[in-house]
Structures are given as C-alpha cells and as structure tokens.
mmCIF entry with sequence, helices, sheets and N, C-alpha, C, O atoms, coordinates in Angstrom:
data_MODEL
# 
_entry.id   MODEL 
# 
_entity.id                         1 
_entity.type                       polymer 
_entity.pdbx_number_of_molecules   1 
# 
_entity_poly.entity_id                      1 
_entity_poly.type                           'polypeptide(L)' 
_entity_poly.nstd_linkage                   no 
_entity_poly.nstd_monomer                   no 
_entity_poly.pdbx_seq_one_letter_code       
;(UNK)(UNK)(UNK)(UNK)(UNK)(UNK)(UNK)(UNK)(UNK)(UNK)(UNK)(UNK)(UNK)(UNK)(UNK)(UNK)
(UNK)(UNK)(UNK)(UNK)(UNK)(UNK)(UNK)(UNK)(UNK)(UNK)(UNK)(UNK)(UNK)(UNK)(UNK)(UNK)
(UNK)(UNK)(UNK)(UNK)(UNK)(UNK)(UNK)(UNK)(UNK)(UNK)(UNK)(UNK)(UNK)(UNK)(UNK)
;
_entity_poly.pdbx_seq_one_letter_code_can   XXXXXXXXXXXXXXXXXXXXXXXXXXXXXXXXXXXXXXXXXXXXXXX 
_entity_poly.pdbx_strand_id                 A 
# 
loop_
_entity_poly_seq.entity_id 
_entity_poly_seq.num 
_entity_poly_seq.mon_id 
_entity_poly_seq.hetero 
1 1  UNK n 
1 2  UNK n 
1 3  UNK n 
1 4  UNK n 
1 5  UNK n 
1 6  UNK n 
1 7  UNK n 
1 8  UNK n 
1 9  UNK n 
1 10 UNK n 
1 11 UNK n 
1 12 UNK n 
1 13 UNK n 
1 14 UNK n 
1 15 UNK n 
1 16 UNK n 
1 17 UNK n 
1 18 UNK n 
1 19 UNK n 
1 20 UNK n 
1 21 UNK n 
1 22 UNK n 
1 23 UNK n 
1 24 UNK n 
1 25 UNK n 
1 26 UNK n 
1 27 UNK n 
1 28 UNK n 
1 29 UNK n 
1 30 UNK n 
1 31 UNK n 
1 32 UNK n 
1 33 UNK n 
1 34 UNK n 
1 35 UNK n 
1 36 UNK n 
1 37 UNK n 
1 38 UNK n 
1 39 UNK n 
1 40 UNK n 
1 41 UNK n 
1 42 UNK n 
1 43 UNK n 
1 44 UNK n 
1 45 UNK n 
1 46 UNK n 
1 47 UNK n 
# 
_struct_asym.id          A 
_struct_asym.entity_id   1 
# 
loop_
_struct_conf.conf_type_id 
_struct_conf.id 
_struct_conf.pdbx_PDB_helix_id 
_struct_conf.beg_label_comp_id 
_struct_conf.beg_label_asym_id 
_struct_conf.beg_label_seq_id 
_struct_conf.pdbx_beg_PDB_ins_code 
_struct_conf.end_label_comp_id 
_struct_conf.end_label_asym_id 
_struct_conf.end_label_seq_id 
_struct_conf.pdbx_end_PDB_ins_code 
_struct_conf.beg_auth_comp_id 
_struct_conf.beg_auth_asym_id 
_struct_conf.beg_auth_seq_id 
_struct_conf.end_auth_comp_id 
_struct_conf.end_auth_asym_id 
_struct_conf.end_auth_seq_id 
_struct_conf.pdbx_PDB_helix_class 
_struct_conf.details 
_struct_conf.pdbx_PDB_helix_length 
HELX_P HELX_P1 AA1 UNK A 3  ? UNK A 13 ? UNK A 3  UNK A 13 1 ? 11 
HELX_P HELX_P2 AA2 UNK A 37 ? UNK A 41 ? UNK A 37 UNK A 41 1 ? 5  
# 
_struct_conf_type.id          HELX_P 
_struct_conf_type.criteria    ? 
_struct_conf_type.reference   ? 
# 
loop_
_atom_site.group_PDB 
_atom_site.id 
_atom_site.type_symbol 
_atom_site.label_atom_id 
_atom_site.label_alt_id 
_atom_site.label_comp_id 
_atom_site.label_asym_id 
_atom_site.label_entity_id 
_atom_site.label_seq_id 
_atom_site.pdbx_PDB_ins_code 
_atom_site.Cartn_x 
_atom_site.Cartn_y 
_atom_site.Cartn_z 
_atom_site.occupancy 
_atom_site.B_iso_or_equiv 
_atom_site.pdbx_formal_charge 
_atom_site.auth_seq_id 
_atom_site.auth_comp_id 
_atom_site.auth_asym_id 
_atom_site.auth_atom_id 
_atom_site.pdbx_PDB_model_num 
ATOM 1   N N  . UNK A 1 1  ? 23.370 119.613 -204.518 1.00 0.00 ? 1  UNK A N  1 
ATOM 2   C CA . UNK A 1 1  ? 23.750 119.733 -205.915 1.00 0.00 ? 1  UNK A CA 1 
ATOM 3   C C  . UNK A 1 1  ? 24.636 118.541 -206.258 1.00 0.00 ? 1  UNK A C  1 
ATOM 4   O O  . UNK A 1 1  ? 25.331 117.854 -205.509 1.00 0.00 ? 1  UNK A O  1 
ATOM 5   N N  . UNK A 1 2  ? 24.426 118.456 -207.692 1.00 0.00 ? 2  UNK A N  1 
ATOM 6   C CA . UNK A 1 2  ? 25.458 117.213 -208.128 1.00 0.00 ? 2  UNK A CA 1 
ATOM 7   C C  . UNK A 1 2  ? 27.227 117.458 -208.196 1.00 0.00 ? 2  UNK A C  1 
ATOM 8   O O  . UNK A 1 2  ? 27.814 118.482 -207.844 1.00 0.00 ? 2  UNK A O  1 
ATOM 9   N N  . UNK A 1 3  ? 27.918 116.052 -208.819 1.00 0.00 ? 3  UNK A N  1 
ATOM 10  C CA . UNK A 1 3  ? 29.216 116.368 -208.383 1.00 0.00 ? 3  UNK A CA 1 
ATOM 11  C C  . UNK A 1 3  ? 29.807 117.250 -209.708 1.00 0.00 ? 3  UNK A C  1 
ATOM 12  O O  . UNK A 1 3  ? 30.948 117.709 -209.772 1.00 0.00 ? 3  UNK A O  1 
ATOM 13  N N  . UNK A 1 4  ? 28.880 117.363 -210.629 1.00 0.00 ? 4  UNK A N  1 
ATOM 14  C CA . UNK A 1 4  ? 28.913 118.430 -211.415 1.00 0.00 ? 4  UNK A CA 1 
ATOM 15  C C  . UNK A 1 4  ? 29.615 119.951 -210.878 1.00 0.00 ? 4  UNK A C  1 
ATOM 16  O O  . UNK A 1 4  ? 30.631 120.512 -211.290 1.00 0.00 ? 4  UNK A O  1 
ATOM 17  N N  . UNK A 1 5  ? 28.604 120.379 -209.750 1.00 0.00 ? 5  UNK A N  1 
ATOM 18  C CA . UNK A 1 5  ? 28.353 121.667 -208.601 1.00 0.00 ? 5  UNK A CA 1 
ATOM 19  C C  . UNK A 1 5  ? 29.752 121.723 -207.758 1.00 0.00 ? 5  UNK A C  1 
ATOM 20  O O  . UNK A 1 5  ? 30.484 122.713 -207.765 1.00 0.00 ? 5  UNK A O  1 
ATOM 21  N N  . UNK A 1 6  ? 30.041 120.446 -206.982 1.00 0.00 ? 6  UNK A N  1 
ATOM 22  C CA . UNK A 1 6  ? 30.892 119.955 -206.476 1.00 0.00 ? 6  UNK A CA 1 
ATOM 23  C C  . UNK A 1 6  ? 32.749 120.418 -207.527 1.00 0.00 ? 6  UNK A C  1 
ATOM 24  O O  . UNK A 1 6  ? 33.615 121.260 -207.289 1.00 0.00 ? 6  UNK A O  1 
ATOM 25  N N  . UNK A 1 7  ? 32.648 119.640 -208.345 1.00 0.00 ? 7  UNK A N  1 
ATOM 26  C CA . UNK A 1 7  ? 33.699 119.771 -209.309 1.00 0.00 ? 7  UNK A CA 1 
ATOM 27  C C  . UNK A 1 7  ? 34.403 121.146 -209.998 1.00 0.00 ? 7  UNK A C  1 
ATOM 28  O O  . UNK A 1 7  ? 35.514 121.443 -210.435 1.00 0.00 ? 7  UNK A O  1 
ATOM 29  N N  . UNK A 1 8  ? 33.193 121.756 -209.845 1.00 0.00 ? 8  UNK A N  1 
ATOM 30  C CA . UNK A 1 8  ? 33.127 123.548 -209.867 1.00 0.00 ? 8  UNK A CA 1 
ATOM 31  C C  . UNK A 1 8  ? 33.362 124.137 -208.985 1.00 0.00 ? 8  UNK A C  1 
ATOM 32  O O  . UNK A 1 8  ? 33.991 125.182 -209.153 1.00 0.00 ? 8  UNK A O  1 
ATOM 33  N N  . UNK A 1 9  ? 32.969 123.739 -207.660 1.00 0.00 ? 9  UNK A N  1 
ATOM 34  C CA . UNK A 1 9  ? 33.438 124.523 -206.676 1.00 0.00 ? 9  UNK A CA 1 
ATOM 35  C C  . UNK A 1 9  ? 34.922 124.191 -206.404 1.00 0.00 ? 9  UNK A C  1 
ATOM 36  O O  . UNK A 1 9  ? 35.560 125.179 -206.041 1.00 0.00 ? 9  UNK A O  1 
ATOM 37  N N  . UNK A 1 10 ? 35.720 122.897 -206.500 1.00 0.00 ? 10 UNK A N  1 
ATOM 38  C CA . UNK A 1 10 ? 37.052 122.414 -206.333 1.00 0.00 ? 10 UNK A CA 1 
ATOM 39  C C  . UNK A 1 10 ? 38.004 123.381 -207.003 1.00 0.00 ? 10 UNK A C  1 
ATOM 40  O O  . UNK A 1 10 ? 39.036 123.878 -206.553 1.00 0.00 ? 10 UNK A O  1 
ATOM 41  N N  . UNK A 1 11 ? 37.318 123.564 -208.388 1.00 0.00 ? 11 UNK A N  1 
ATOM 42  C CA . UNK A 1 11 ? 38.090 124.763 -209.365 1.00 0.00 ? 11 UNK A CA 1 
ATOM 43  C C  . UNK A 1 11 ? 37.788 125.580 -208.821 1.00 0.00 ? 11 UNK A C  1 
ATOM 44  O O  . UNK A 1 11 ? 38.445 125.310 -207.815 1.00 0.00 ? 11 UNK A O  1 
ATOM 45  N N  . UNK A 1 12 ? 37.230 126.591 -208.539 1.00 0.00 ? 12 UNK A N  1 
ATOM 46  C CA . UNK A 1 12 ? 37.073 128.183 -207.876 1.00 0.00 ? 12 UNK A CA 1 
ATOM 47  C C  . UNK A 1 12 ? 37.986 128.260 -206.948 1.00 0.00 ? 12 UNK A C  1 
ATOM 48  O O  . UNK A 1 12 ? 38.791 129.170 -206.752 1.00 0.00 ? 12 UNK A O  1 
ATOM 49  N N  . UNK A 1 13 ? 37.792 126.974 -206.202 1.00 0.00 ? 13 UNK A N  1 
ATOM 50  C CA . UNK A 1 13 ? 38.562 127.275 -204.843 1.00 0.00 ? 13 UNK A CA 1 
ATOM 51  C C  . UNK A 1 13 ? 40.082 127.442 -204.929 1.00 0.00 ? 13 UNK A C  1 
ATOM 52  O O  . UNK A 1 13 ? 40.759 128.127 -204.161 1.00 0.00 ? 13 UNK A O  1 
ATOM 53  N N  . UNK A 1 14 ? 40.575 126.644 -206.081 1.00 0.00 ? 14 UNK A N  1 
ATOM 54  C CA . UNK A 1 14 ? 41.830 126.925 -206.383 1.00 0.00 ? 14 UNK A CA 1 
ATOM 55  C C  . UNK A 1 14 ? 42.105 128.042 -206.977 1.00 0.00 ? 14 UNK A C  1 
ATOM 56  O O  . UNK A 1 14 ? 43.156 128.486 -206.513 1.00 0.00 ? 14 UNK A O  1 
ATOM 57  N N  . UNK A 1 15 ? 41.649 128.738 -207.813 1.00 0.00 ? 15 UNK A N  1 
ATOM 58  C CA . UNK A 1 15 ? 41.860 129.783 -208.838 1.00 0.00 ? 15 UNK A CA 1 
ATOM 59  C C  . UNK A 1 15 ? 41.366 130.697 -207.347 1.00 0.00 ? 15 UNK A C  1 
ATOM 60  O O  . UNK A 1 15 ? 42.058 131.715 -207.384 1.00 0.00 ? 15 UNK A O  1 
ATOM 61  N N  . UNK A 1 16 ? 40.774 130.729 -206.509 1.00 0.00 ? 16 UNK A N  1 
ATOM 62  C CA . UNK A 1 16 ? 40.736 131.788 -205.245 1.00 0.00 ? 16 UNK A CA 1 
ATOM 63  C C  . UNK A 1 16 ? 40.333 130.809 -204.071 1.00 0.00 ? 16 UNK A C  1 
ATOM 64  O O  . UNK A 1 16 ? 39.274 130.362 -203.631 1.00 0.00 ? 16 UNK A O  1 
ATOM 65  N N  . UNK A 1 17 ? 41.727 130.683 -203.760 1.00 0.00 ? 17 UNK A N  1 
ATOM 66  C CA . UNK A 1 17 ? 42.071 129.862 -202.556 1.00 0.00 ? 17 UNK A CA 1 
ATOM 67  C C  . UNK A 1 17 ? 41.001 130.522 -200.900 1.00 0.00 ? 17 UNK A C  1 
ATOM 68  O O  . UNK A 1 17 ? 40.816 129.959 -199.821 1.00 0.00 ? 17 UNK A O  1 
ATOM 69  N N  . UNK A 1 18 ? 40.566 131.765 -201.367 1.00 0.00 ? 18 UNK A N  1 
ATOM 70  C CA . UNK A 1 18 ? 40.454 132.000 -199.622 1.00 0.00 ? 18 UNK A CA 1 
ATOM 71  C C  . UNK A 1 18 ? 38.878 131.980 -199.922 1.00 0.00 ? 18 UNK A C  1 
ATOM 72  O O  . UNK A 1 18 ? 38.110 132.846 -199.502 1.00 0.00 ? 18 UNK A O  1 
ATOM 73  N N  . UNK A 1 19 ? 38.550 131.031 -200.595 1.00 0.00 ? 19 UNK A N  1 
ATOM 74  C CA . UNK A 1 19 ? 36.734 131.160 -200.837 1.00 0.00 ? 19 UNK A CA 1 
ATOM 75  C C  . UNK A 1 19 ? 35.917 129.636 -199.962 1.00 0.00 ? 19 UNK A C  1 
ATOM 76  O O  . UNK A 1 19 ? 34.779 129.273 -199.665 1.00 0.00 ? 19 UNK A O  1 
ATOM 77  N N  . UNK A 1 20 ? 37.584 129.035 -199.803 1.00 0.00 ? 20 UNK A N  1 
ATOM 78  C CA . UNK A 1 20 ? 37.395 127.491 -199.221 1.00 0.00 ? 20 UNK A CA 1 
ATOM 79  C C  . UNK A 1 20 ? 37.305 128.031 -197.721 1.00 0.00 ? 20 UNK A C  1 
ATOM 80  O O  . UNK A 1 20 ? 36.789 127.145 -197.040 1.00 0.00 ? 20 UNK A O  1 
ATOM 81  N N  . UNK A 1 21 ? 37.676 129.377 -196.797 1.00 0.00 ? 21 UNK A N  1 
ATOM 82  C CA . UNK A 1 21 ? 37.402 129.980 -195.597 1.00 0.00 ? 21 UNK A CA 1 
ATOM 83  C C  . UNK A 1 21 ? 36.059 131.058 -195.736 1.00 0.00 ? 21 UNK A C  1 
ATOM 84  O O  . UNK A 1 21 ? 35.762 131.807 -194.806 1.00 0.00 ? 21 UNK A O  1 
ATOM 85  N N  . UNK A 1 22 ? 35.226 131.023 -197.144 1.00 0.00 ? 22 UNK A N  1 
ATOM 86  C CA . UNK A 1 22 ? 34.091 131.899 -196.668 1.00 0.00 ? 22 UNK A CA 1 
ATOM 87  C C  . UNK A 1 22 ? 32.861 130.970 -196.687 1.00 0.00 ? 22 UNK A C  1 
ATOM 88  O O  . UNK A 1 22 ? 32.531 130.157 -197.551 1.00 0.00 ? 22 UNK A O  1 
ATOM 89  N N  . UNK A 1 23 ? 32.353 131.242 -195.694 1.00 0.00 ? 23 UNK A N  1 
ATOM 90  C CA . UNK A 1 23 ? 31.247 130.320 -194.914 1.00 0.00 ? 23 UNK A CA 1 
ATOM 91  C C  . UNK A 1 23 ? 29.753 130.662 -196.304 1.00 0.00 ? 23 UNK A C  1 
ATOM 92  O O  . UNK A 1 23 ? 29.015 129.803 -196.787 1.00 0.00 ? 23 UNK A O  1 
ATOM 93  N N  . UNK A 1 24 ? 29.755 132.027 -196.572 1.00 0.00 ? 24 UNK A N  1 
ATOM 94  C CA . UNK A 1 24 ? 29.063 132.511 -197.597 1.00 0.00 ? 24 UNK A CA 1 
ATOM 95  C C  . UNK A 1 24 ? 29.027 131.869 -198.704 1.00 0.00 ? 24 UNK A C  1 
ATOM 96  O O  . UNK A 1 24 ? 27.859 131.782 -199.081 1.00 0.00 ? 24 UNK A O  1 
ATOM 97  N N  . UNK A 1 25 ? 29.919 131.261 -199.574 1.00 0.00 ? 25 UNK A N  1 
ATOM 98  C CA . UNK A 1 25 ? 30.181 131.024 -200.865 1.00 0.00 ? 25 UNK A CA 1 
ATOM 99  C C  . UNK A 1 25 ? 29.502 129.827 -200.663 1.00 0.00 ? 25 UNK A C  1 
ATOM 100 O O  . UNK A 1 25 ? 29.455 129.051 -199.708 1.00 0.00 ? 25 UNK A O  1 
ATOM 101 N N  . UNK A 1 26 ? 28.746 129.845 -202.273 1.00 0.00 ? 26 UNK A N  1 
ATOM 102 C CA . UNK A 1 26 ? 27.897 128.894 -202.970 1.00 0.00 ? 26 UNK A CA 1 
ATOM 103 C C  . UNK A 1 26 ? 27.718 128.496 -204.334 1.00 0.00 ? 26 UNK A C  1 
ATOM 104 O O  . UNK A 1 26 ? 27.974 129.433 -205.090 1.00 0.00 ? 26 UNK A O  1 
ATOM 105 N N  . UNK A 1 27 ? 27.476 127.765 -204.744 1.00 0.00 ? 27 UNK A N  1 
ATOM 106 C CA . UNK A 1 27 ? 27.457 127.584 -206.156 1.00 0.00 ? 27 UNK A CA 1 
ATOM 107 C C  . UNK A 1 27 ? 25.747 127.406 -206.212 1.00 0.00 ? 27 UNK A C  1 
ATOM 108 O O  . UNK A 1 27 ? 25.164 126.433 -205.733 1.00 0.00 ? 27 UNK A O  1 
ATOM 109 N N  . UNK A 1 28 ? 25.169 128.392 -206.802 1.00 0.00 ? 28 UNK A N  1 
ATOM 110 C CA . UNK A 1 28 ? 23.856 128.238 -206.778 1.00 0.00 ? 28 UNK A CA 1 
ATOM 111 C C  . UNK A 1 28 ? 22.998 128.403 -207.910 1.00 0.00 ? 28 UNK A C  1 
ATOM 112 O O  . UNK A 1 28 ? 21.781 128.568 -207.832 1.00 0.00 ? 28 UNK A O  1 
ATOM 113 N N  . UNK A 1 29 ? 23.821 128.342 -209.207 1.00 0.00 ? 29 UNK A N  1 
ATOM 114 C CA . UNK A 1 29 ? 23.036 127.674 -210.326 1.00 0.00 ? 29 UNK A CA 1 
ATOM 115 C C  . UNK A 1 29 ? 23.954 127.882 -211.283 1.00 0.00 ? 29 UNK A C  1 
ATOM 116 O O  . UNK A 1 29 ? 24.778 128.788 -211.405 1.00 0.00 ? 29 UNK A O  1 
ATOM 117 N N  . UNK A 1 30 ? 23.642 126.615 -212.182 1.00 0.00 ? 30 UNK A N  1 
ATOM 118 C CA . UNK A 1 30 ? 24.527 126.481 -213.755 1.00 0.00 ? 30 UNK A CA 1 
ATOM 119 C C  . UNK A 1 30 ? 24.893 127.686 -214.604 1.00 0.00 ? 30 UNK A C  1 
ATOM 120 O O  . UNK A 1 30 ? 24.264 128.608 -215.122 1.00 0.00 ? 30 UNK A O  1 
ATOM 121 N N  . UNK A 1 31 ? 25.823 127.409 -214.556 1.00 0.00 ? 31 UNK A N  1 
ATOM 122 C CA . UNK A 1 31 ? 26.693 128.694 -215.511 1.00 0.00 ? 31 UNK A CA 1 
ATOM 123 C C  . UNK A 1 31 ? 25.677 128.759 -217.107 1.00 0.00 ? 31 UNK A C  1 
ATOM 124 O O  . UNK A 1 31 ? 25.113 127.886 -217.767 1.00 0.00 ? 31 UNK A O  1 
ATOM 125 N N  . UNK A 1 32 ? 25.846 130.542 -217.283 1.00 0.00 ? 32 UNK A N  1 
ATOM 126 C CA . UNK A 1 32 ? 24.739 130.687 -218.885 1.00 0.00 ? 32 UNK A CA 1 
ATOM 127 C C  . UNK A 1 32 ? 25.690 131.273 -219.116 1.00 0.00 ? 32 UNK A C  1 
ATOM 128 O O  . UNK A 1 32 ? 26.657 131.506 -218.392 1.00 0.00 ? 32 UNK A O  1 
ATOM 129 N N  . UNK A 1 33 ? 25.347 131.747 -220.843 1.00 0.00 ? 33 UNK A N  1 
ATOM 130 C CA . UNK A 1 33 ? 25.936 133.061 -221.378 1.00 0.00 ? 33 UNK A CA 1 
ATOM 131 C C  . UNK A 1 33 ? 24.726 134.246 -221.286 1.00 0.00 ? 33 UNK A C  1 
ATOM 132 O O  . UNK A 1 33 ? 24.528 135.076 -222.173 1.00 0.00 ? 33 UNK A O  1 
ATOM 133 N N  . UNK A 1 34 ? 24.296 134.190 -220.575 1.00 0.00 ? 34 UNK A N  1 
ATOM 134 C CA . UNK A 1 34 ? 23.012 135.046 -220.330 1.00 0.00 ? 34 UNK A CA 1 
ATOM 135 C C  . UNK A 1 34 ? 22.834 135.852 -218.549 1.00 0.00 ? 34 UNK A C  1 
ATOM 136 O O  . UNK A 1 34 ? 22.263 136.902 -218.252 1.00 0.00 ? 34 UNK A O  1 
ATOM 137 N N  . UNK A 1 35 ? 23.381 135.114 -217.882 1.00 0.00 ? 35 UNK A N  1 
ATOM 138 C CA . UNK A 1 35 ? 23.619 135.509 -216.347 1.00 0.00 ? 35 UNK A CA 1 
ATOM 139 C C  . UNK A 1 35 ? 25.367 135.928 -216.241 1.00 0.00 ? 35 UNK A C  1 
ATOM 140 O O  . UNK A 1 35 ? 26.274 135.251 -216.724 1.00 0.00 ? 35 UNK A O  1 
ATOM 141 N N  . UNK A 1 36 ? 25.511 137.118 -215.538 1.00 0.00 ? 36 UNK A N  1 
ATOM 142 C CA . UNK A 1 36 ? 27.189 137.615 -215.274 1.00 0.00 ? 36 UNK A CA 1 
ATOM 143 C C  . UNK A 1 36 ? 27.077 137.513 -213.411 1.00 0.00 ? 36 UNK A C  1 
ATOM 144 O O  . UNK A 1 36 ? 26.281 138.370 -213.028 1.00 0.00 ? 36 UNK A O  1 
ATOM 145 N N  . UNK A 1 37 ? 27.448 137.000 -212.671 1.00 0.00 ? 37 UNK A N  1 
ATOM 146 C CA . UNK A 1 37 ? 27.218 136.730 -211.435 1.00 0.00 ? 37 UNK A CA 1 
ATOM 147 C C  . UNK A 1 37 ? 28.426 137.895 -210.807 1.00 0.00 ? 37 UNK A C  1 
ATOM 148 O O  . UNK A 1 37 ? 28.317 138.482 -209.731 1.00 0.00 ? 37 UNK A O  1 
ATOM 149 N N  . UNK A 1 38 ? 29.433 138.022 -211.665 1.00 0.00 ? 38 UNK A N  1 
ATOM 150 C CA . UNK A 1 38 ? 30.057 139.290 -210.761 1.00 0.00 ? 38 UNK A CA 1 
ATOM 151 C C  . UNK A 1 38 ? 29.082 140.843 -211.292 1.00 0.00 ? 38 UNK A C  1 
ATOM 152 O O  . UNK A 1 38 ? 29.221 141.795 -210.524 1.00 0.00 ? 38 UNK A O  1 
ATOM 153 N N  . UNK A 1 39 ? 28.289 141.042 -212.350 1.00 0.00 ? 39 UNK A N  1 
ATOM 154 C CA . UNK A 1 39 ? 27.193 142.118 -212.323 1.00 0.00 ? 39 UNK A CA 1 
ATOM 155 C C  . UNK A 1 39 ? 26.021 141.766 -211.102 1.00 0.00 ? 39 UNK A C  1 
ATOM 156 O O  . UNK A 1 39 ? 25.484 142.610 -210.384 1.00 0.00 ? 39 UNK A O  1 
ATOM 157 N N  . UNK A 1 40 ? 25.863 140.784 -211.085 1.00 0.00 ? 40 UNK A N  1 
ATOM 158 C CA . UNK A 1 40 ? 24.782 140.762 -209.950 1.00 0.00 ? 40 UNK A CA 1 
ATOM 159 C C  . UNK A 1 40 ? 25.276 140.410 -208.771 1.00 0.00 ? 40 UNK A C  1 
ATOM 160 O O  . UNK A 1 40 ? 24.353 140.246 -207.974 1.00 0.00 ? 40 UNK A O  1 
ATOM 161 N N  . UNK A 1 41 ? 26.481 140.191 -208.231 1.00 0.00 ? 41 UNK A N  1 
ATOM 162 C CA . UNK A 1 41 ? 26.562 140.570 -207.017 1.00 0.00 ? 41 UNK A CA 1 
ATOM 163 C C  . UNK A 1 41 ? 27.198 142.612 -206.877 1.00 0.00 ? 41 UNK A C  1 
ATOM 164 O O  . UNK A 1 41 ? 27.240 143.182 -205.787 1.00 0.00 ? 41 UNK A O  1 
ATOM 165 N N  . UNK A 1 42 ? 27.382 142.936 -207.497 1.00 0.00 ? 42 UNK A N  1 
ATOM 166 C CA . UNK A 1 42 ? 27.075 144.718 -207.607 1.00 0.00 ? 42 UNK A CA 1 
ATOM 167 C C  . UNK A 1 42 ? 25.826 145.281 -208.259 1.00 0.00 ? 42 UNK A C  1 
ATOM 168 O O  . UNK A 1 42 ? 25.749 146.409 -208.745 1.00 0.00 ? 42 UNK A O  1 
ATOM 169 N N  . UNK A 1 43 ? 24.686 144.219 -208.210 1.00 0.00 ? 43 UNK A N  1 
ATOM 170 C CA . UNK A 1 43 ? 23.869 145.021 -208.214 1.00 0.00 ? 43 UNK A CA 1 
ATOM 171 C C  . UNK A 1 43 ? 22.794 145.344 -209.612 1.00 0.00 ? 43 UNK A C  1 
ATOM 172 O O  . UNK A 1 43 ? 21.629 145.652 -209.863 1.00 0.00 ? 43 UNK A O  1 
ATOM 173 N N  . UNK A 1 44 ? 24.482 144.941 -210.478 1.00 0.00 ? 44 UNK A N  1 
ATOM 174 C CA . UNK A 1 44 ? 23.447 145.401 -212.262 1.00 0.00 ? 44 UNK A CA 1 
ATOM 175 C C  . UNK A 1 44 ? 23.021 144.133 -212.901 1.00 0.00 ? 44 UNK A C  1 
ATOM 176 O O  . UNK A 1 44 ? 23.635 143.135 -213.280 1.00 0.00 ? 44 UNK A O  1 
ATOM 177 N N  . UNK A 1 45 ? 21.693 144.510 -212.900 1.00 0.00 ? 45 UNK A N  1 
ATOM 178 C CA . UNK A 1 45 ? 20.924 143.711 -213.846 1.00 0.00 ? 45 UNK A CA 1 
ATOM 179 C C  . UNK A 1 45 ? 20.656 143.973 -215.021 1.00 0.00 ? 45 UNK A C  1 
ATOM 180 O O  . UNK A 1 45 ? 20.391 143.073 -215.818 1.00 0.00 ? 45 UNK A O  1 
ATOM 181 N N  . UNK A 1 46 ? 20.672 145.307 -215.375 1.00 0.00 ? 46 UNK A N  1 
ATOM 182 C CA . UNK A 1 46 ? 20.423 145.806 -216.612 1.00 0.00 ? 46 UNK A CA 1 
ATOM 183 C C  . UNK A 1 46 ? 21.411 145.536 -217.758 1.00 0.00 ? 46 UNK A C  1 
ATOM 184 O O  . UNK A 1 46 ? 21.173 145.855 -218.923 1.00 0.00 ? 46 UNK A O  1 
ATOM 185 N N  . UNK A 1 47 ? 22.698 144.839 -217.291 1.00 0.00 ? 47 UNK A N  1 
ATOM 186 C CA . UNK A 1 47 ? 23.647 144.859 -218.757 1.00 0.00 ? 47 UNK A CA 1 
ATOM 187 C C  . UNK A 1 47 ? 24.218 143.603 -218.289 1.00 0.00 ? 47 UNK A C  1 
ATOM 188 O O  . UNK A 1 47 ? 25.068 143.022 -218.963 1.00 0.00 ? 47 UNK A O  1 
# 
C-alpha cells in the first residue's frame, strides 16, 4: 500500500499505542462513509 496507508497507520498507532505490538493489524482498504470497520469486525453487516 501507498504512504497514504502508511501515514494512517502512524496515526492509529498513536491514538492506540498497543496496535504497533499486534502482529494482526492492517490497514486494508480506504476509509468510506459507507463501510463501519468496528461493525464488521463484530460481525454486523446489516447496519
């Protein structure tokens, strides 16, 4: 990903410092007003 992806992840990591120790975390596509990524990591797609 570009340093776009990069530049985003620098911010997250600060605003939640212990995401720079999870091997898991990814930035895996451009922010919408149409996708909620904390509903879909629990699961809801429907709202």
């Amino acid at each position: 990903m570009g340093k776009e992806f990069e530049l985003i992840k620098e911010q997250l990591i600060q605003i939640f410092p212990k995401l720079a120790k999870d091997t898991d975390f990814s930035i895996t596509s451009k922010a919408t007003p149409n996708y909620n990524c904390i509903a879909w990591a629990y699961k809801k797609t429907d709202r």
